[in-house]
C-alpha positions in Angstrom: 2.6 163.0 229.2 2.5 165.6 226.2 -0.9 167.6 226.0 -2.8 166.7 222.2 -3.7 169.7 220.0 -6.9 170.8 221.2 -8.5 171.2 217.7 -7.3 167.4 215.8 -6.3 165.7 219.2 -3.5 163.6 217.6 -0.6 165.8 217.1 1.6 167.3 220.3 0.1 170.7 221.4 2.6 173.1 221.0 0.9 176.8 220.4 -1.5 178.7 222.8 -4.4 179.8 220.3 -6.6 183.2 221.2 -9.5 181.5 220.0 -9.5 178.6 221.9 -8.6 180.4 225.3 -4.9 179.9 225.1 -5.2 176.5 225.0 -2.9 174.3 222.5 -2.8 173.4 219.3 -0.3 172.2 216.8 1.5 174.1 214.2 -0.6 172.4 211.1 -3.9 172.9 212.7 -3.0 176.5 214.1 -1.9 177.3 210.1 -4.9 175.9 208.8 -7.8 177.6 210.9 -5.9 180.8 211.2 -8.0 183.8 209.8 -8.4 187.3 210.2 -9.9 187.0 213.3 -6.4 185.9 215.0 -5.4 189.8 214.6 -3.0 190.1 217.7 -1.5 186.6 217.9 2.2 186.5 217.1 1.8 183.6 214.8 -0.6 185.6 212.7 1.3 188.5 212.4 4.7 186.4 211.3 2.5 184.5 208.6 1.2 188.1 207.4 4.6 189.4 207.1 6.0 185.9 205.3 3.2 186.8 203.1 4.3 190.0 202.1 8.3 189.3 202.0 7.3 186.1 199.6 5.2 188.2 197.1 8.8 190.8 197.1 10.7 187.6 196.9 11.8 185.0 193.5 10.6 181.9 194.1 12.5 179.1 196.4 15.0 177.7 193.7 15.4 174.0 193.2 17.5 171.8 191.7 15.7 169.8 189.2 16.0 168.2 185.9 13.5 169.5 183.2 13.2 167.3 179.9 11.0 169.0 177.6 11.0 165.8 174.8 9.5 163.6 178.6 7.1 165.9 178.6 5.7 166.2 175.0 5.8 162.5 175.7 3.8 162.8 178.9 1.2 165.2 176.9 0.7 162.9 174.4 0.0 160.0 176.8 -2.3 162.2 178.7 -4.0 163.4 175.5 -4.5 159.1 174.7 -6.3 158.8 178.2 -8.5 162.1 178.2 -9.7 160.5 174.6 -10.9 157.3 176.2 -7.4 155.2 175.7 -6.6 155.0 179.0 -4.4 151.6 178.1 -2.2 153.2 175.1 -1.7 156.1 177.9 -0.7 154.1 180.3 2.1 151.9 178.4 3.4 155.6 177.6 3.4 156.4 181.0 4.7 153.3 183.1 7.5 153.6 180.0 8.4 156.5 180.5 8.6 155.8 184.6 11.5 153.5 183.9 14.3 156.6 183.3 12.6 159.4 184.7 11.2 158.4 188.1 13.5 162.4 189.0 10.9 164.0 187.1 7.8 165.4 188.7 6.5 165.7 185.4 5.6 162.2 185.3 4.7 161.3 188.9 1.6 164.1 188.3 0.9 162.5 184.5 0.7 158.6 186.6 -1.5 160.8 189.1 -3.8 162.0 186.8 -3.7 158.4 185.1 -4.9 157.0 188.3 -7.2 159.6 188.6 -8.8 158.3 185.6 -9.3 154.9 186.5 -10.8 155.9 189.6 -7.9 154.7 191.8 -7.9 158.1 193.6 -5.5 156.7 196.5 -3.0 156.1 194.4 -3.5 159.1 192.1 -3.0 161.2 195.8 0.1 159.1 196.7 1.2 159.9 193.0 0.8 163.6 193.4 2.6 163.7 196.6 5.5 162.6 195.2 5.3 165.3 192.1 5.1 168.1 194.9 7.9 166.1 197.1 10.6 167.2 194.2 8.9 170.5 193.4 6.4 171.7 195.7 5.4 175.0 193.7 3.8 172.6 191.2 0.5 174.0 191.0 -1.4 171.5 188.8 -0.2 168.2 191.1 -1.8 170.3 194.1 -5.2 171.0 192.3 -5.6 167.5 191.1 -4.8 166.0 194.5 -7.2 168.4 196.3 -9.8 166.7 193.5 -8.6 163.1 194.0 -8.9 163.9 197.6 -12.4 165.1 197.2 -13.7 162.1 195.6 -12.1 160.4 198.4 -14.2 162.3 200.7 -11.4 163.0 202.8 -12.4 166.6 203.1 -9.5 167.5 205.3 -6.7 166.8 202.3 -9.2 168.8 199.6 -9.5 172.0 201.6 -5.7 171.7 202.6 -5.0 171.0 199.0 -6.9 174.1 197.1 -5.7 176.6 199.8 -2.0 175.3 198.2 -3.8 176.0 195.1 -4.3 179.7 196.2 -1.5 180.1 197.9 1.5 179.2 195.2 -0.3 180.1 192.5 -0.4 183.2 190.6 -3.9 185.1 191.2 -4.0 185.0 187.1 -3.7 180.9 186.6 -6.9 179.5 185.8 -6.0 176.7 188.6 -5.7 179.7 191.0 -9.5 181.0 189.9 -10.9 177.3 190.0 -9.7 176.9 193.3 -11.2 179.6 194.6 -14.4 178.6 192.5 -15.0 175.6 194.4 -13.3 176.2 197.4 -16.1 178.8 198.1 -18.9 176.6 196.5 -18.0 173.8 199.5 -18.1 176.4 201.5 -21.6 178.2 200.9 -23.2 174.4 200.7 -21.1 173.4 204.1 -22.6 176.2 205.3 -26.0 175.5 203.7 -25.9 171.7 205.3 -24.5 172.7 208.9 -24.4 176.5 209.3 -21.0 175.9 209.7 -17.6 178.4 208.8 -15.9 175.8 206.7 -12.6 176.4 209.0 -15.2 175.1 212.1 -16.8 172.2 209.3 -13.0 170.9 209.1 -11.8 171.2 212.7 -15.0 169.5 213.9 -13.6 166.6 210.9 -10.9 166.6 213.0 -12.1 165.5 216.3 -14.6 163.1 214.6 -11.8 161.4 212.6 -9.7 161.5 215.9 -12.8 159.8 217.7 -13.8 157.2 215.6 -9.6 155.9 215.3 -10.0 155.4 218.8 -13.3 154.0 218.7 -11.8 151.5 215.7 -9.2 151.1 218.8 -12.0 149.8 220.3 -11.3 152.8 223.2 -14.6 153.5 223.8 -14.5 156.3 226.7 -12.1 158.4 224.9 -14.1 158.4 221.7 -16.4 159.2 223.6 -14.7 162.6 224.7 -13.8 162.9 221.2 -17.4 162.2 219.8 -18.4 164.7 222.5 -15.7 167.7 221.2 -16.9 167.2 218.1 -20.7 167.9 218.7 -19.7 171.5 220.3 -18.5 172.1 217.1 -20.7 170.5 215.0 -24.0 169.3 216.6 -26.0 168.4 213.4 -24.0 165.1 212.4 -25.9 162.4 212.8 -23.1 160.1 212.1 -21.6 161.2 215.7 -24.1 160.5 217.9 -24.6 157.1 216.1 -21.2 156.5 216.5 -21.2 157.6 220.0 -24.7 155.4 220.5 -22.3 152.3 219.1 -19.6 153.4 221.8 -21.9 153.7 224.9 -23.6 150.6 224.1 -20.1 148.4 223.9 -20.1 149.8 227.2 -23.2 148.8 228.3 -24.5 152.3 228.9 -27.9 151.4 228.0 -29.9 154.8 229.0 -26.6 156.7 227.0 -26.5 154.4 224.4 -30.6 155.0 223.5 -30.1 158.7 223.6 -27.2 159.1 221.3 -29.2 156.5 218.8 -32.5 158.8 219.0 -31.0 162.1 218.6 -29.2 160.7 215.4 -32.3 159.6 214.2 -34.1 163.0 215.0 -31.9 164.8 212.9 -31.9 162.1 210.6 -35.5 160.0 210.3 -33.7 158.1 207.5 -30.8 157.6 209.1 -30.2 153.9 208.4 -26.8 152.9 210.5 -28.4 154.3 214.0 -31.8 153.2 212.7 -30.4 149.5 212.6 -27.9 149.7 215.4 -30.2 150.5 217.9 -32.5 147.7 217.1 -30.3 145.4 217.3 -28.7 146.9 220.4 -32.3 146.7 221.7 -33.1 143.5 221.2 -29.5 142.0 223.0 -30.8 144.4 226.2 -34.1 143.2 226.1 -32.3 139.2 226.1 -30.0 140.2 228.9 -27.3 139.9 226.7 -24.2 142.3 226.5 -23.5 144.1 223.3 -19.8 144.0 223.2 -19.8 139.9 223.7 -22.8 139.6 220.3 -21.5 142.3 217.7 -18.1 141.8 216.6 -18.6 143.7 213.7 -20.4 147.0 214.1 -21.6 149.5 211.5 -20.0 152.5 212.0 -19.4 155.4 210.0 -16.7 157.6 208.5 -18.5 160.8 208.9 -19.8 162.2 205.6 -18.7 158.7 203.5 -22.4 158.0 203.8 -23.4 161.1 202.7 -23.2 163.4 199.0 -23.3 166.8 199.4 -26.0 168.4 197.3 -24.6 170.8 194.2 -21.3 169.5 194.1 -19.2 170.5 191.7 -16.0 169.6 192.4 -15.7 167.1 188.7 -12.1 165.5 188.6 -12.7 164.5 185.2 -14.2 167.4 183.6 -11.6 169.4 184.8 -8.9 167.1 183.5 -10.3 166.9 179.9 -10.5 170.8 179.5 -6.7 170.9 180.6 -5.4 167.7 178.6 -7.2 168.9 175.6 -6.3 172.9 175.5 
């Protein structure tokens, strides 16, 4: 049986990581989290040199078709949506699809149309394909880090902005907004869990990991998951309500009470783990079992039931100040 990464727990572990005592991880995660402090791993010191050698380097070359009379058409679609006629701009657009589906021109103009309309799934799915035929393309990375953020899928945001930084040139004003609110997430992670925002995503991770299995209904190994998670991050009260939820389909009734009070004593408001554990309460106190009553179960997606407080991160304002230049 392969061994799971020990950081996301869902891909094959396949690198020993110095800060997690040589245990494994998988390439993504071990790219992601890795920072100054992996001086003396070998993986660090090839992405170091990569660094340098791509900075001495032209850029990967790729064979794709460029239409500039597309793409004054694409501006003046956008330029219809950023003034409020999203309609006109999208019969543009979806015309414009028909012959030039090659062009990642207009997969990021239907991104940023979805964008718009608030369909930020589709606006991500959009961008991925812009960046599938030419991945250097800075603007379909910064507005899929902001789709993603609106999302909440914090995971695809950070992933997305460090892209930002990383292809673009220190000068672009994408490069400088990335940074901008890359480190605003990061002072008000920080702020809201005292958290290192490569710890804030990895304990993501193992939450995200733990609550597909708990949707699995595998309720001991979310467990474990929930569990990994709380080293990390022991603050969330969505875990331990989650975890409460998990213990009590196992009728863990002592377990299940604990992890339900210490969500609400970090969060008196709390109301998920305020209402699950009255009602998982109430079936005890009939001799009933849980699992056999609730078929459907509040849980939560971490910090989907939460806003962080300051946030800047404003897909549309940004949009409007780069339609309109």
């Amino acid at each position: 049986m392969k061994q799971k990464c020990n950081i996301c727990s869902n891909a094959k572990g396949q690198r020993g990581c110095l800060l997690k005592g040589m245990t494994l991880i998988c390439p993504r995660c071990c790219a992601e989290t890795r920072n100054s402090e992996c001086e003396g791993c070998s993986y660090y010191k090839d992405s170091q040199k990569f660094a340098i050698e791509k900075s001495q380097k032209s850029p990967r070359h790729f064979t794709i078709r460029l239409a500039p009379e597309v793409d004054d058409e694409i501006d003046r679609a956008l330029r219809m949506v950023a003034a409020g006629n999203i309609a006109g701009g999208e019969i543009v657009i979806r015309s414009l699809m028909k012959d030039n589906a090659d062009l990642y021109t207009i997969h990021f103009a239907m991104g940023t149309l979805h964008a718009f309309k608030g369909q930020y799934a589709e606006a991500i799915a959009c961008f991925d394909k812009s960046i599938e035929i030419y991945p250097y393309y800075v603007d379909s990375w910064f507005n899929r880090a902001l789709s993603a953020q609106k999302k909440l899928d914090i995971i695809e945001m950070v992933y997305s902005l460090r892209k930002v930084i990383e292809l673009g040139d220190i000068r672009d004003e994408a490069v400088g907004k990335a940074k901008e609110l890359l480190g605003d997430f990061e002072q008000i992670t920080y702020k809201e869990t005292g958290l290192k925002l490569d710890e804030y995503v990895v304990s993501l991770k193992k939450f995200n990991a733990a609550f597909e299995l708990m949707q699995d209904k595998q309720w001991e190994k979310a467990i474990v998951g929930y569990k990994e998670a709380i080293i990390i991050n022991p603050t969330a009260p969505q875990t331990y309500g989650n975890m409460g939820l998990c213990y009590a389909h196992l009728n863990e009734e002592k377990k299940a009470m604990e992890a339900f009070d210490r969500a609400i004593a970090l969060d008196p408001t709390y109301e998920p783990a305020i209402i699950n554990r009255a009602i998982f309460k109430e079936t005890v106190t009939k001799g009933l079992e849980f699992s056999e009553t609730q078929t459907e179960i509040k849980v939560i997606e971490y910090i989907k039931d939460y806003s962080l407080k300051d946030n800047k991160l404003l897909i549309h304002d940004y949009l409007n100040d780069e339609i309109n230049k």
